[in-house]
C-alpha positions as CSV (number, residue, x, y, z in Angstrom):
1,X,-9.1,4.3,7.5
2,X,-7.7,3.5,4.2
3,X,-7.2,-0.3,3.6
4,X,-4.3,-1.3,0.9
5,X,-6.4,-4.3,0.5
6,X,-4.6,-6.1,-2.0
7,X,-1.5,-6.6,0.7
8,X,-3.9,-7.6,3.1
9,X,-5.8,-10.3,1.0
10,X,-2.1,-11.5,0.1
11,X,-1.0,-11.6,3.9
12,X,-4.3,-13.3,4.9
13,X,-4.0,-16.1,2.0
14,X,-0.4,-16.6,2.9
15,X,-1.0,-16.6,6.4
16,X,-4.5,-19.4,6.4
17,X,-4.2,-22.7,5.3
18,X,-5.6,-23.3,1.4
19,X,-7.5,-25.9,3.5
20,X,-9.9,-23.6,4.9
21,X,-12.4,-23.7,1.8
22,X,-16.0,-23.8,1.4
23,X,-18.7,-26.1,0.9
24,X,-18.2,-26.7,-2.4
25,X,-14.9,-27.1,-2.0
26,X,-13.2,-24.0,-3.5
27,X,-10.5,-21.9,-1.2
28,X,-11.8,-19.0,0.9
29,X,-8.9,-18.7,3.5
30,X,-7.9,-15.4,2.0
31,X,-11.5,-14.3,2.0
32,X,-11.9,-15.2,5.3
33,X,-8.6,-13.7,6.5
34,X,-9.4,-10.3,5.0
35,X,-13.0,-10.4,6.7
36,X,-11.3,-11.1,10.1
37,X,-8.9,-8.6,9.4
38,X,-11.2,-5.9,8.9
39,X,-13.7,-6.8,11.8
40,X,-10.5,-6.7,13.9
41,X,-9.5,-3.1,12.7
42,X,-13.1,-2.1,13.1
43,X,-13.1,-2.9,16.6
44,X,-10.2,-1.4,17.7
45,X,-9.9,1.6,15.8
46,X,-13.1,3.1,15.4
47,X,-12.5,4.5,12.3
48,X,-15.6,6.7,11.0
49,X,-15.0,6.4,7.3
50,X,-13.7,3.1,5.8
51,X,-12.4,2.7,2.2
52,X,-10.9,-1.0,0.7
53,X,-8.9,0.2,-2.3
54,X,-7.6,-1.5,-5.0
55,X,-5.2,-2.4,-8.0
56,X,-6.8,-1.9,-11.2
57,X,-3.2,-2.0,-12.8
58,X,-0.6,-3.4,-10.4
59,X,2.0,-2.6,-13.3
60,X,0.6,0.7,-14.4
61,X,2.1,2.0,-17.9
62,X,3.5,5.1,-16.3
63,X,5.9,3.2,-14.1
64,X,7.2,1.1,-16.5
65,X,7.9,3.8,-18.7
66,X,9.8,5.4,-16.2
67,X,11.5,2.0,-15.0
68,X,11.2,-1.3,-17.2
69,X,12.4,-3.3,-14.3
70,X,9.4,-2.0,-12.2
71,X,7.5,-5.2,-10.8
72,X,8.9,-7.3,-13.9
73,X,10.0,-10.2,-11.7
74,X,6.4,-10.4,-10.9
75,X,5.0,-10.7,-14.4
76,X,3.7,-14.2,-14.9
77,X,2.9,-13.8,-18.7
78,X,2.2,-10.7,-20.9
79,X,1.5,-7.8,-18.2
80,X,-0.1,-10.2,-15.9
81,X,0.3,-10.8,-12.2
82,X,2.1,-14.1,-10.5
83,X,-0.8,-14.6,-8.5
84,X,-1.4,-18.3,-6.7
85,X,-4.1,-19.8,-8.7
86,X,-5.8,-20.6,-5.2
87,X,-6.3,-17.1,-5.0
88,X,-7.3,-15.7,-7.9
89,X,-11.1,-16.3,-7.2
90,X,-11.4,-15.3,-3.9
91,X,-10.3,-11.3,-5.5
92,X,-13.7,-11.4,-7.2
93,X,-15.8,-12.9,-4.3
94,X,-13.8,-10.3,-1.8
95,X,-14.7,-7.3,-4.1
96,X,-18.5,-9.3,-3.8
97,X,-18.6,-9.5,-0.1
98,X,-17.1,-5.6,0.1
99,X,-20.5,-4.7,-2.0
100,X,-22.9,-6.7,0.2
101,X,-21.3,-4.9,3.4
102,X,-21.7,-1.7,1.7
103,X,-17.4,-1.3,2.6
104,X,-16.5,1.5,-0.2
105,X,-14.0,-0.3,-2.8
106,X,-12.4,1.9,-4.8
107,X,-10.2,1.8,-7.6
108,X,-8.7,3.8,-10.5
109,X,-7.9,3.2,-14.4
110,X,-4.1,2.6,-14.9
111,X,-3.4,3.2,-10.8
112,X,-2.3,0.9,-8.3
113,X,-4.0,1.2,-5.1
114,X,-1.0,2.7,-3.4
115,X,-2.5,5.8,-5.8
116,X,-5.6,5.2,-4.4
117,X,-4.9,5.6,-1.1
118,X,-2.0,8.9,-2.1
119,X,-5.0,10.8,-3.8
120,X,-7.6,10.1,-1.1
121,X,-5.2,10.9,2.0
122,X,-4.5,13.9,0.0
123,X,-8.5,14.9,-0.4
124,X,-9.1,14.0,3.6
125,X,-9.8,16.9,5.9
126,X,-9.3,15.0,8.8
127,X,-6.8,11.9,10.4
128,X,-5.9,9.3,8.4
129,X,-4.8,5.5,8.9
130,X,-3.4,3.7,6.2
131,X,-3.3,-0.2,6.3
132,X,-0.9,-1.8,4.6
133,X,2.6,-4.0,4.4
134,X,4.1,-1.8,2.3
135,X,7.0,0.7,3.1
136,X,6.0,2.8,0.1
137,X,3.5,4.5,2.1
138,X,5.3,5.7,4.5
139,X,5.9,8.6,2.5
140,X,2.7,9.7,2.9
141,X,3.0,9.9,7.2
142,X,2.5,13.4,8.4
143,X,2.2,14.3,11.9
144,X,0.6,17.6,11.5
145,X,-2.8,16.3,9.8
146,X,-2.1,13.6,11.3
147,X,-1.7,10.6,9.0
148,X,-0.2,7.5,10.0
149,X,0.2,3.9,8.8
150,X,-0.7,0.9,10.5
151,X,2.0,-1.4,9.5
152,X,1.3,-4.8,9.5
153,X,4.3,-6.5,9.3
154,X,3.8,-8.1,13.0
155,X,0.1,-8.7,12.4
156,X,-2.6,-7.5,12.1
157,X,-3.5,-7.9,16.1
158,X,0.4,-6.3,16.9
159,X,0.4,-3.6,14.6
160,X,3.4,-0.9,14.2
161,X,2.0,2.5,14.2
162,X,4.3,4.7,12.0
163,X,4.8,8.2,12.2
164,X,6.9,10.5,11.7
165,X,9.4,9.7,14.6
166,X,9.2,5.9,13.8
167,X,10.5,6.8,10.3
168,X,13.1,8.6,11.6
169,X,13.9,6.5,13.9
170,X,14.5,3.8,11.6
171,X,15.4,5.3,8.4
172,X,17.2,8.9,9.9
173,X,15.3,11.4,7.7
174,X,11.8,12.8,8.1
175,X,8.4,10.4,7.0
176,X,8.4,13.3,4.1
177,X,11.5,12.7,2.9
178,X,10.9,8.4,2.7
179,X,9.8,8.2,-1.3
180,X,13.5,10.1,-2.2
181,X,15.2,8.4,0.2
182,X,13.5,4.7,-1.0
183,X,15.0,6.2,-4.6
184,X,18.4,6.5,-3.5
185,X,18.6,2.9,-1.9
186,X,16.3,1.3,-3.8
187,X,14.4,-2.2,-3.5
188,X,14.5,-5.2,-5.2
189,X,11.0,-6.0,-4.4
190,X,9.6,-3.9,-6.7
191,X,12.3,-3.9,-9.0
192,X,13.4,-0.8,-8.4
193,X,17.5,-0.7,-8.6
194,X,18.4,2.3,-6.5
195,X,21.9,4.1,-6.8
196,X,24.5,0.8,-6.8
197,X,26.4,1.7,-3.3
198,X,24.2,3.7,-2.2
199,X,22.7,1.7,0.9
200,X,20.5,2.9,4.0
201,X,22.5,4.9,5.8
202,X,24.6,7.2,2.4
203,X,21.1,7.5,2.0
204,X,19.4,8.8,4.6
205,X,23.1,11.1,4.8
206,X,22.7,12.5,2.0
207,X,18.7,13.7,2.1
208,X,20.0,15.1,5.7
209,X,22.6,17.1,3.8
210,X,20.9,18.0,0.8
211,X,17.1,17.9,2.2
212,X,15.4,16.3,-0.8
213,X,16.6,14.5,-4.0
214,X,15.7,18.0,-6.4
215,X,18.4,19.6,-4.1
216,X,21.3,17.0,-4.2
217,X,20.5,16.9,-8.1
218,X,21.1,20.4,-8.5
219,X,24.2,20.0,-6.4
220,X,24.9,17.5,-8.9
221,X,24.5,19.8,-12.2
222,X,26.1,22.6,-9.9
223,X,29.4,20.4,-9.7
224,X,29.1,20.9,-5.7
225,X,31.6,18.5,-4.3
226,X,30.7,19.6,-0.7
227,X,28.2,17.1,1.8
228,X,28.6,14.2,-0.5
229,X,30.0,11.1,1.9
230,X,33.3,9.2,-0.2
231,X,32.8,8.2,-3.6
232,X,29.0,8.5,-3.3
233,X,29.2,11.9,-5.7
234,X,30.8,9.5,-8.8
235,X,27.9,7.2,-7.9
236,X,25.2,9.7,-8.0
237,X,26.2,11.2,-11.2
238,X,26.8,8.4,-13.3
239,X,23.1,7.5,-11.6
240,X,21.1,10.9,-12.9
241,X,19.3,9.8,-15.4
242,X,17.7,7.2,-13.1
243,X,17.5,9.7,-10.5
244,X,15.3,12.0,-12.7
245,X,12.9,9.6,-13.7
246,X,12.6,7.4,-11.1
247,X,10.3,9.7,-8.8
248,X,7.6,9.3,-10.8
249,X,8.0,5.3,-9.9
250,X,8.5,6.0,-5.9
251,X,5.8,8.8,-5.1
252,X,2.0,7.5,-4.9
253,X,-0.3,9.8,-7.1
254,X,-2.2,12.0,-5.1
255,X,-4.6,13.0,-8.2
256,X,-5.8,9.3,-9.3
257,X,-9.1,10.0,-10.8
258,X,-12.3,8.3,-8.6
259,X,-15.8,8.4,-8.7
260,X,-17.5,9.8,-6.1
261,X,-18.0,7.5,-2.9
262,X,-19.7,7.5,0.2
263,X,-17.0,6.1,3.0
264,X,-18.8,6.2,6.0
265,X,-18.4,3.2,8.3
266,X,-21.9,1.1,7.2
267,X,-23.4,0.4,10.7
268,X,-25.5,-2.5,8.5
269,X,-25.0,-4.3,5.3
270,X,-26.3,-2.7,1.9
271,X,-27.4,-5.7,0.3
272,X,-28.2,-8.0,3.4
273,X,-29.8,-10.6,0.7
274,X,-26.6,-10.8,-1.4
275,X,-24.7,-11.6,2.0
276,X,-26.6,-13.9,3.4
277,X,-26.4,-15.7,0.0
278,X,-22.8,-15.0,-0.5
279,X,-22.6,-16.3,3.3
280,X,-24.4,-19.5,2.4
281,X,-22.2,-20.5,-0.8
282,X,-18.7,-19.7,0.6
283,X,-19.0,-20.2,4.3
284,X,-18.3,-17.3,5.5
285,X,-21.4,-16.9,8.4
286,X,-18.7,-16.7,11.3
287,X,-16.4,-14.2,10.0
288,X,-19.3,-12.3,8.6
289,X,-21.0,-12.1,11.8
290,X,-17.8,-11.0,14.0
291,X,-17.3,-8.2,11.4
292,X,-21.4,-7.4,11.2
293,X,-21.5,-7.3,14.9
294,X,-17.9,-4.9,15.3
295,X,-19.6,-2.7,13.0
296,X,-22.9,-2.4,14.6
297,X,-20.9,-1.1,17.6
């Protein structure tokens, strides 16, 4: 189980009142969310190997090289994240906490943890979940391994699992094909502009026709007028230079350099003095023990 920890610590402190804080009166609700989370994904998935990845560059160079608008509506001065002040200290005493349990964290030099989670889904031998609120990664669902996302845009307790029929389902072209069809369309959320009139469904038509963005670009060059819907070829063309570069924006790295790291599930904490400590100063005892006790089971 692969956690894209930064969405769910953003979900949890948007989703707990600021007023849940601890006794010396600094915030923990988005501590204390992601502790619940996690206990609750422990108990009912019984995952054997656990990993909470991380963003050491939410804005990596790369990208932006590729795509200056990439996350730049974010950027709250110099290459820094908008991030609620309220929040800001509970990342350090989260990545604390994740120590103490003995919870892998792992992150990567100039990768996001999307990256993270692409390179170790690509190293895994066996069945992955990925947890996360992001649509990026369903590009990474593949039936045959089998990996699958946990999508927790209902919840955590009323999660969507997403495989590949779910992404065809709702996007009409296969969970491989999601990162050139999120190209063609685009999103705003990450700054990323897309094809203008290109939306969801000339979209998923045209990765049906052409199977993958290299082939409809080499229809393109090839001055193929055939399988492109109305005034979407005009479109396309006077896109390509965005169309060429903005893959290496879309696809998750599946070589992110890591260290080496034991994943498996800690049945007991590492560091059971830090926690108890780190339990004392924030507040955290209940949450703590729910999560101790699901992973003791």
């Amino acid at each position: 189980m692969l956690l894209d920890t930064p969405s769910l610590y953003f979900r949890a402190f948007f989703g707990i009142p600021e007023s849940i804080k601890a006794p010396d009166g600094s915030p923990v609700n988005a501590v204390r969310g992601l502790i619940d989370m996690i206990a609750t994904l422990v108990r009912q998935h019984s995952p054997t190997e656990l990993a909470a990845t991380m963003d050491a560059d939410w804005r990596p160079a790369f990208r932006v090289a590729a795509i200056p608008t990439y996350k730049a509506h974010r950027v709250a001065h110099g290459n820094t994240e908008e991030v609620p002040a309220a929040l800001v200290p509970q990342i350090a005493v989260i990545r604390e906490v994740l120590d103490a349990l003995g919870i892998a964290c792992l992150e990567s030099p100039g990768y996001e943890a999307d990256d993270v989670i692409g390179t170790l889904t690509h190293q895994a031998s066996g069945a992955v979940d990925i947890v996360t609120g992001d649509r990026d990664l369903f590009q990474l669902v593949d039936d045959a391994r089998p990996v699958r996302v946990l999508y927790t845009a209902r919840g955590i307790r009323n999660l969507q699992i997403v495989d590949e029929a779910f992404v065809t389902a709702k996007y009409g072209v296969p969970g491989r094909s999601y990162a050139d069809f999120a190209t063609l369309r685009g999103d705003p959320s990450d700054g990323l502009p897309g094809v203008p009139g290109v939306g969801d469904k000339t979209a998923a038509a045209l990765i049906t026709r052409f199977g993958s963005l290299q082939s409809l670009l080499e229809a393109l060059d090839g001055g193929d007028a055939d399988g492109f819907p109305a005034g979407s070829r005009t479109r396309l063309a006077a896109a390509r230079d965005y169309l060429r570069t903005a893959p290496a924006v879309v696809e998750v790295a599946p070589d992110a350099p890591l260290p080496p790291a034991d994943l498996t599930l800690p049945a007991k904490p590492r560091d059971s003095e830090a926690l108890v400590r780190l339990a004392d100063h924030y507040g955290l005892d209940s949450p703590l023990n729910r999560l101790l006790d699901a992973l003791s089971r």
